[in-house]
N, C-alpha and C positions, 0 to 999 in steps of 0.2 A: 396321292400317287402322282397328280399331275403335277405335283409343283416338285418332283425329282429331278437335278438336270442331268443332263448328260454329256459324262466325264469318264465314258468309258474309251475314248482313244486319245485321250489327256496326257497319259503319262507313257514313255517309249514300250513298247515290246519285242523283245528278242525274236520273236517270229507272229506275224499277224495272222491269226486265224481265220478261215474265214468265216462273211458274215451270218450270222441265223437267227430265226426271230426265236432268240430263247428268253428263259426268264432275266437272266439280265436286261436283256435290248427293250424287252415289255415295260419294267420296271419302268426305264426313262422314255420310253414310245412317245409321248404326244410331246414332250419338249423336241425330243429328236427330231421329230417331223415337220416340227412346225418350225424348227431354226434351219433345217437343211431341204423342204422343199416349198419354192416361193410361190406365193398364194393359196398355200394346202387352207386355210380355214375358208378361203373366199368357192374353194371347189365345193369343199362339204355342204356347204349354205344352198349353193344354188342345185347341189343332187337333191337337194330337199325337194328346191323350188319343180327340179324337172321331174323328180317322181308326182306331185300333186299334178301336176300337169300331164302325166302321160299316165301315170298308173288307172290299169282298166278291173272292172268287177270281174269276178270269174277267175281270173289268174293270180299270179305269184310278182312278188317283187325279189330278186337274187340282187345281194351284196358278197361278190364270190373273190377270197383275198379280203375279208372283213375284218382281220386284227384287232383293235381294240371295239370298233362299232360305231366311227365316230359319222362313217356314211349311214351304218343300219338306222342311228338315232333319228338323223336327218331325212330320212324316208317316212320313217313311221311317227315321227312327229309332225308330219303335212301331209301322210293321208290316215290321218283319226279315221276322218268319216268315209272315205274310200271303203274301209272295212277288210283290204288288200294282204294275205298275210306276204310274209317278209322273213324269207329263209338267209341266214346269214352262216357264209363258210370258210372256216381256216383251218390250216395243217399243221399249226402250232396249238398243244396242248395251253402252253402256256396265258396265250393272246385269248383262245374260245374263254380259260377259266375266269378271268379278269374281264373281258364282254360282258360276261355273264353278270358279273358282280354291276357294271355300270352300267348295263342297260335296266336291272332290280331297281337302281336308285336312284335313275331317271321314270320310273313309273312308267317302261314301255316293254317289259321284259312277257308281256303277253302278246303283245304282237306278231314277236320275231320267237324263231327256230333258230336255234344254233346250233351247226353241226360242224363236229371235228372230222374234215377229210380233206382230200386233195381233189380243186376241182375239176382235173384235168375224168377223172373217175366217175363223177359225177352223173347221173341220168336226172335230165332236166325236165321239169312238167312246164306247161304252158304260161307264158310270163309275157307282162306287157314292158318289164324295164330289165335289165340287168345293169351291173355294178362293175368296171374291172378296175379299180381305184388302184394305182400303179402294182398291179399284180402280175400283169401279160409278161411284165419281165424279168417277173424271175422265174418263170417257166421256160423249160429247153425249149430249143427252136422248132424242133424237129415235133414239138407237141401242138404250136400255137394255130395252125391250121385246124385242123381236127377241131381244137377247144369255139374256136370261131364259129366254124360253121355248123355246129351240134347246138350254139346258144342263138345261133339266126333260125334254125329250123325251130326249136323248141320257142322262139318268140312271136307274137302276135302280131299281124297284120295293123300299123300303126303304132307300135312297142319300138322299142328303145336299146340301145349297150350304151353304155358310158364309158368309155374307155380314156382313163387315164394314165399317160406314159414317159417317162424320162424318154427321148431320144437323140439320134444324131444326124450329121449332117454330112452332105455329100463331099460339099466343096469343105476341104481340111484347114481353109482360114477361118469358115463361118466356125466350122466345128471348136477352133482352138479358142476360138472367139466367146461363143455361147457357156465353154468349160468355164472359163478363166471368169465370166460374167456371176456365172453360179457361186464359184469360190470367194470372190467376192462381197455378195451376200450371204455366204456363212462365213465369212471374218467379220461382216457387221452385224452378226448375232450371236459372236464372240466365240467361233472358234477357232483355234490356232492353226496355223500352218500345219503343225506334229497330227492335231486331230483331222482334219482335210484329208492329209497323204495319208494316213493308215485307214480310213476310211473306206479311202480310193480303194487301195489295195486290198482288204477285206472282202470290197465285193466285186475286184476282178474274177467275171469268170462266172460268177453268181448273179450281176444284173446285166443285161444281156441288152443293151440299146437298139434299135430299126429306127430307120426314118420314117417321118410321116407316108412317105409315097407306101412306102413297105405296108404299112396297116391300113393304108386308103385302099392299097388295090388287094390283100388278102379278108377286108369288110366287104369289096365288090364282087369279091369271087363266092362271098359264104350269104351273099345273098341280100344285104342290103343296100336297099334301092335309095339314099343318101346320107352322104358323110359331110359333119360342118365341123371345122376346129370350131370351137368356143372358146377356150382359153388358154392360154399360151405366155409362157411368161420365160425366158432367155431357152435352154432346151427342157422344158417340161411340159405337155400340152394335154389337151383333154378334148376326144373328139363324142361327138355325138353322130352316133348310127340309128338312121330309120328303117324300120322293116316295111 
């Protein structure tokens, strides 16, 4: 399955649908992600690194917006001995069915929960990490307060979000700047101009960008007491929240 690529906005379409994580987009998911968001493997390695690190006894580890599971693996392959279970949740039928199959044959399919829902819904039990691996934004706006500060209360004193997010920029140079940087590096992992623009288009309106300040101060208002970028590469970043 991973070595599918993806050639689904290859060829013109009369009218660009938009985009959803259906079984098409599954089908080619990890080539997709990994040609169109830059350092997506170097994020997944080190959520490993920061769950063996912060995952506490007693609580849960949430990977929430878990698609194929390629953070769930990364958790529960660095905390074996933690013994921490590791609930993993998506609103695609599609992505939980196919998790399921690769987390079996990775030999980690006992650790983790997978459950089909939306996590804005969700009642959270007590957790020392959670997971938002570029999820926050495809959630309306008008939900992302709420989802914030329901996952800071349900998290443990010295617990974690990991929140990773496409964003934008104030100043409309940087912003045209940071675009044009990204596109860029999906022409040098071969996609076309035709694949870029219908892209785009696809998920006008569906991936919903904020700038950093915007998630720095709705983290400070939902209760956690510091926020550090970690990683950042043209407009893609990944912050880490301390409770």
């Amino acid at each position: 399955m991973s070595d599918l690529q993806d050639r689904i906005y290859a060829t013109e379409h009369d009218q660009v649908a938009r985009f959803s994580f259906d079984e098409t987009v599954v089908k080619v998911f990890p080539d997709m992600i990994r040609r169109s968001v830059p350092g997506y493997p170097t994020m997944i390695d080190m959520i490993g690194v920061l769950a063996a690190r912060y995952a506490q006894a007693g609580t849960c580890l949430y990977d929430l917006g878990s698609s194929l599971g390629a953070a769930t693996a990364a958790m529960a392959a660095l905390t074996r001995d933690a013994g921490v279970p590791i609930v993993a949740v998506d609103n695609s039928p599609a992505m939980i069915e196919q998790a399921s199959v690769l987390l079996r044959e990775a030999g980690l399919a006992d650790r983790v929960t997978l459950t089909e829902a939306d996590v804005t819904s969700l009642m959270f039990e007590p957790c020392s990490m959670a997971v938002l691996n570029f999820t926050l934004q495809f959630i309306p706006l008008a939900q992302r307060d709420d989802l914030i500060r329901r996952l800071a209360e349900a998290t443990v004193p010295g617990g974690i979000l990991v929140l990773s997010e496409k964003i934008r920029f104030d100043d409309p140079r940087e912003d045209a700047l940071q675009i044009e940087l990204h596109h860029a590096f999906k022409r040098n992992n071969g996609y076309s101009d035709l694949e870029i623009s219908q892209k785009r288009n696809a998920l006008e309106n569906v991936l919903i960008p904020e700038t950093l300040a915007d998630h720095q101060a709705r983290l400070k208002q939902a209760g956690y007491r510091e926020t550090h970028v970690w990683f950042r590469c043209f407009n893609f970043m990944s912050l880490l929240a301390v409770r």
